[in-house]
ChimeraX commands (.cxc) that place a marker at each C-alpha (Angstrom):
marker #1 position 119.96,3.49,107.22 radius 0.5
marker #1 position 123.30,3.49,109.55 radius 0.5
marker #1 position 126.50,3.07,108.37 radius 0.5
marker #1 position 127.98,-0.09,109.68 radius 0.5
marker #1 position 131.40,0.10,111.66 radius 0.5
marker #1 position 134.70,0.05,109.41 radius 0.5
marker #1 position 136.79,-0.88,113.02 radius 0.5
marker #1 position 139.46,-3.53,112.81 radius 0.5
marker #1 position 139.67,-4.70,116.63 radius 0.5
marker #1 position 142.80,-6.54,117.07 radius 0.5
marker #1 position 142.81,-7.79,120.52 radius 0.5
marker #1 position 140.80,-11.46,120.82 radius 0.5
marker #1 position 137.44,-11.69,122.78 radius 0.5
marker #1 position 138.99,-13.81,125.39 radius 0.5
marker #1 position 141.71,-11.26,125.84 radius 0.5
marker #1 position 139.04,-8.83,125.96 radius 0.5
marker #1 position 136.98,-10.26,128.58 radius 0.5
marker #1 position 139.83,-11.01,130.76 radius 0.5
marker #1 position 140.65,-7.25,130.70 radius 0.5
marker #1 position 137.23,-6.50,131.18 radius 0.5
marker #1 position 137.45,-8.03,134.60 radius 0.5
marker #1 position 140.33,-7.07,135.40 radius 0.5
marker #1 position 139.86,-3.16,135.02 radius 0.5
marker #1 position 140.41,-1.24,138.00 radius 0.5
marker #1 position 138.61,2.14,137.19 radius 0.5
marker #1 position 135.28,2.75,135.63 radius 0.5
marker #1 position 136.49,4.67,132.61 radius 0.5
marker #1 position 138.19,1.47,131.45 radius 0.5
marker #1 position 135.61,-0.68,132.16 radius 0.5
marker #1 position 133.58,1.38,130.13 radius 0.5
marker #1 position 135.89,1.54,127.43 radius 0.5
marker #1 position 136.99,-2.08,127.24 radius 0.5
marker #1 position 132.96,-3.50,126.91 radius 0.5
marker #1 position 132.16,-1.12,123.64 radius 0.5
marker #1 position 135.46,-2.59,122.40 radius 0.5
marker #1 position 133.76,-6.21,123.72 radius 0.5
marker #1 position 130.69,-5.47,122.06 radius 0.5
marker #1 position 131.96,-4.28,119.04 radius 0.5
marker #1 position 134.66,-7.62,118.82 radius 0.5
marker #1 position 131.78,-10.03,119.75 radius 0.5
marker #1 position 128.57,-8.12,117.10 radius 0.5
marker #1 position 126.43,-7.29,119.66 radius 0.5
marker #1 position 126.53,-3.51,118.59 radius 0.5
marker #1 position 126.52,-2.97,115.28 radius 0.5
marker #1 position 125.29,0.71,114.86 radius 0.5
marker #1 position 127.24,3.85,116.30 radius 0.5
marker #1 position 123.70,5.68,117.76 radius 0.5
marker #1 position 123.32,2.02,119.35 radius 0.5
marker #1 position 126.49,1.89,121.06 radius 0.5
marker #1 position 126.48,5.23,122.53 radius 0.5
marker #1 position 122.54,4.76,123.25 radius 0.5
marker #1 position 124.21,1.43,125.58 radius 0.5
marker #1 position 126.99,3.55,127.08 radius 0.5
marker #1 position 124.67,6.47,127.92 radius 0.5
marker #1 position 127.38,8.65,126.00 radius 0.5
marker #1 position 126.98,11.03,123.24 radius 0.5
marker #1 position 127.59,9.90,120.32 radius 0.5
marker #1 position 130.79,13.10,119.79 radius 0.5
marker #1 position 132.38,10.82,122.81 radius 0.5
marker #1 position 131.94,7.52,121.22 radius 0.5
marker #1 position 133.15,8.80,118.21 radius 0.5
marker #1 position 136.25,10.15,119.80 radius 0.5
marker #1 position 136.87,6.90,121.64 radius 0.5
marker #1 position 136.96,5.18,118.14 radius 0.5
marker #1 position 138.67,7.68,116.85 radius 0.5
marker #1 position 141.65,7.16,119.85 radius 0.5
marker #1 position 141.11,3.37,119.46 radius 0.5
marker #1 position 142.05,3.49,115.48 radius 0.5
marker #1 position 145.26,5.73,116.01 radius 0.5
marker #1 position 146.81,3.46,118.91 radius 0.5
marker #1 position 145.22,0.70,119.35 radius 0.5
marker #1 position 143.51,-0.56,123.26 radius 0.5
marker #1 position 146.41,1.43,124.96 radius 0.5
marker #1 position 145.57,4.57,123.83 radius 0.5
marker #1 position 142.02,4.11,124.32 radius 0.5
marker #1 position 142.49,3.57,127.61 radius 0.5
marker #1 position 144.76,6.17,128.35 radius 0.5
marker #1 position 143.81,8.75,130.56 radius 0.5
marker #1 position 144.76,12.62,130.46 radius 0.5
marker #1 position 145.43,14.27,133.69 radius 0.5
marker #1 position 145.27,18.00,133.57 radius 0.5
marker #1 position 148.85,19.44,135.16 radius 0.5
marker #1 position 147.32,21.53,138.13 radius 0.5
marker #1 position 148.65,24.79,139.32 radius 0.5
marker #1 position 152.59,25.00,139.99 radius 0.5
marker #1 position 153.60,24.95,143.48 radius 0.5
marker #1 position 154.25,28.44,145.41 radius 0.5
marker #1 position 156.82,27.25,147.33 radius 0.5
marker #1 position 159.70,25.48,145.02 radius 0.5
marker #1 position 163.47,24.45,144.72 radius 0.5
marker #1 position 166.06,24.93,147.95 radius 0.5
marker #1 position 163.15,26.80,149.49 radius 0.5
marker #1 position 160.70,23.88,149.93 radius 0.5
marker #1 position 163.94,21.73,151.03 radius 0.5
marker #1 position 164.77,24.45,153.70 radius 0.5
marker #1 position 161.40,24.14,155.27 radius 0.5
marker #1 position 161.03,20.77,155.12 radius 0.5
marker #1 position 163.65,20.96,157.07 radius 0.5
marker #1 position 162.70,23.33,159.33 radius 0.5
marker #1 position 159.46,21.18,159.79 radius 0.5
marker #1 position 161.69,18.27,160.61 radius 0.5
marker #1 position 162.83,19.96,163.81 radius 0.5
marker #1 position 161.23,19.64,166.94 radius 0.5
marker #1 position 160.82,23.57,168.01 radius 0.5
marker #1 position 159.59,23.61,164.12 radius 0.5
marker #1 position 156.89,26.49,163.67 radius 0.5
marker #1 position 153.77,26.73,166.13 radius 0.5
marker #1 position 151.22,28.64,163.64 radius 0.5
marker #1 position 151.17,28.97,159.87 radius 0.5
marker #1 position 151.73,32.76,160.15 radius 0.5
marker #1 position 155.18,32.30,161.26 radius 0.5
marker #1 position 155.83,30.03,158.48 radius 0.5
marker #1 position 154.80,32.83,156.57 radius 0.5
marker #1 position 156.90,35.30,158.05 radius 0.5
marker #1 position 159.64,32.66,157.83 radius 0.5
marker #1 position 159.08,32.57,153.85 radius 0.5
marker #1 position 158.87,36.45,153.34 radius 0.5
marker #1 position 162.01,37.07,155.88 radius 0.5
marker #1 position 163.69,34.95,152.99 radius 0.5
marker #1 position 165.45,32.74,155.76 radius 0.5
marker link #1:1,2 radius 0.2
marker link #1:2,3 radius 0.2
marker link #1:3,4 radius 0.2
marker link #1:4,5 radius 0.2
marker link #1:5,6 radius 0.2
marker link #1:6,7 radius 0.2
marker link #1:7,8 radius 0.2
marker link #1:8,9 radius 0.2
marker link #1:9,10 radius 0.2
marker link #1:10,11 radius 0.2
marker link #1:11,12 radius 0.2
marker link #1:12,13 radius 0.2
marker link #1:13,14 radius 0.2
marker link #1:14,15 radius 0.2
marker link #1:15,16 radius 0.2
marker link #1:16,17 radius 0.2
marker link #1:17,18 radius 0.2
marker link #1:18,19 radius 0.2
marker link #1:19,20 radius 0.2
marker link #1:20,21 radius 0.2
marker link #1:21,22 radius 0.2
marker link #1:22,23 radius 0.2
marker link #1:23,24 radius 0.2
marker link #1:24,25 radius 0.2
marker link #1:25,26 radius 0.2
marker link #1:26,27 radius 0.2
marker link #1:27,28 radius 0.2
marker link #1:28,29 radius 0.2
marker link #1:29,30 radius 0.2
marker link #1:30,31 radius 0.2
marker link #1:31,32 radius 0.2
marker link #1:32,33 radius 0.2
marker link #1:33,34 radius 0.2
marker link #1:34,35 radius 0.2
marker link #1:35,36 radius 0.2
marker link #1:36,37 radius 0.2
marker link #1:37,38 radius 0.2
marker link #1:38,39 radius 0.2
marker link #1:39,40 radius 0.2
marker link #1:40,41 radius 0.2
marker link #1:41,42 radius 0.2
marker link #1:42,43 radius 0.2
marker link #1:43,44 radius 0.2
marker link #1:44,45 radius 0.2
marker link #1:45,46 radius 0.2
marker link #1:46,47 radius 0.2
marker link #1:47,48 radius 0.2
marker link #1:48,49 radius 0.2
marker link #1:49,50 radius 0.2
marker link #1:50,51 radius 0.2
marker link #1:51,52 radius 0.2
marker link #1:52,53 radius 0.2
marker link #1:53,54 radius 0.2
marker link #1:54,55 radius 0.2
marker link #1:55,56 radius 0.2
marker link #1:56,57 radius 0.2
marker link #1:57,58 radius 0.2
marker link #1:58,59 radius 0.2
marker link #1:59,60 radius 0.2
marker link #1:60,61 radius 0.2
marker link #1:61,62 radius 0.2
marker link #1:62,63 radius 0.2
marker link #1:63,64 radius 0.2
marker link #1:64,65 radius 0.2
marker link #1:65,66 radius 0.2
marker link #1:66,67 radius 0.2
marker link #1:67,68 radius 0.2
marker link #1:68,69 radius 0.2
marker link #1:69,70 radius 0.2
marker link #1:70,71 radius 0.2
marker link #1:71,72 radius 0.2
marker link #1:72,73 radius 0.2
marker link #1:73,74 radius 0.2
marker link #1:74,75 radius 0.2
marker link #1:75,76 radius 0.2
marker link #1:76,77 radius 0.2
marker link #1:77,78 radius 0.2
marker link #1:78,79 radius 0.2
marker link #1:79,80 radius 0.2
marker link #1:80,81 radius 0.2
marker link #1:81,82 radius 0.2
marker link #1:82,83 radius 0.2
marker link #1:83,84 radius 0.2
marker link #1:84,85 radius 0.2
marker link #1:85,86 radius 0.2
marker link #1:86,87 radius 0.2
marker link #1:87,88 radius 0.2
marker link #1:88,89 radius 0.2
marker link #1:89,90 radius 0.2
marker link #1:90,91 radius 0.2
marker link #1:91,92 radius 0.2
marker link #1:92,93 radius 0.2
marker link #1:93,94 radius 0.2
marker link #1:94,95 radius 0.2
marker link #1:95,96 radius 0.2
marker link #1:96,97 radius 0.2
marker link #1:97,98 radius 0.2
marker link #1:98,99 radius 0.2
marker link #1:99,100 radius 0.2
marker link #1:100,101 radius 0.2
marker link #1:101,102 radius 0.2
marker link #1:102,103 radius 0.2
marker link #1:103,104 radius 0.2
marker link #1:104,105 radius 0.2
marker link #1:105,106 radius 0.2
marker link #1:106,107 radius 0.2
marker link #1:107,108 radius 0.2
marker link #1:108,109 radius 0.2
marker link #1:109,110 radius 0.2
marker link #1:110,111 radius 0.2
marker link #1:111,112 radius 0.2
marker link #1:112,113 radius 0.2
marker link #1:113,114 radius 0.2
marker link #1:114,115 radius 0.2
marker link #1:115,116 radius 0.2
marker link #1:116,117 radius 0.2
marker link #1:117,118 radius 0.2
marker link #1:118,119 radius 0.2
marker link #1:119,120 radius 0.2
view
């Protein structure tokens, strides 16, 4: 036999449903109906809920998980990986912003290359 949920929600099902409308991307739409079903009993069993979602049930667990240690915001909250740096940085990148600014400006990427290497 499952386990039943030990989940305090804290938010109220009207507040709930309001967001639920309200959410702009799909991840927190999502997000904010298990919550919904949860708050309101229509789910009561964890292989249930992620059966609904179409989620494993590792990524409904971890959901929970962030829901218990900060609450709807940091369910919802997103991680963005940081990307690769930028080559071109600091008083460089000014410079040929610059540069790009003017009208004789550069007429073919290889002499914004030779520009960058020249060190100008």
């Amino acid at each position: 036999m499952a386990r039943p949920f030990n989940l305090e929600i804290s938010e109220s099902t009207e507040y709930l449903s309001k967001s639920l409308k309200n959410a702009r991307t799909a991840i927190e739409k999502e997000r904010l109906q298990m919550i919904w079903w949860l708050k309101t009993g229509q789910v009561t069993q964890h292989k249930e809920l992620s059966r609904i979602l179409g989620r494993d049930t590792s990524t409904v667990t971890r959901w929970l998980q962030k829901y218990r240690q900060g609450g709807l915001a940091k369910l919802l909250e997103v991680n963005v990986a940081p990307g690769a740096m930028p080559k071109i940085q600091g008083e460089v990148l000014s410079r040929l912003k610059e540069k790009l600014e003017c009208p004789q400006g550069f007429s073919s990427y290889g002499q914004i290359v030779e520009w960058r290497l020249a060190g100008i």
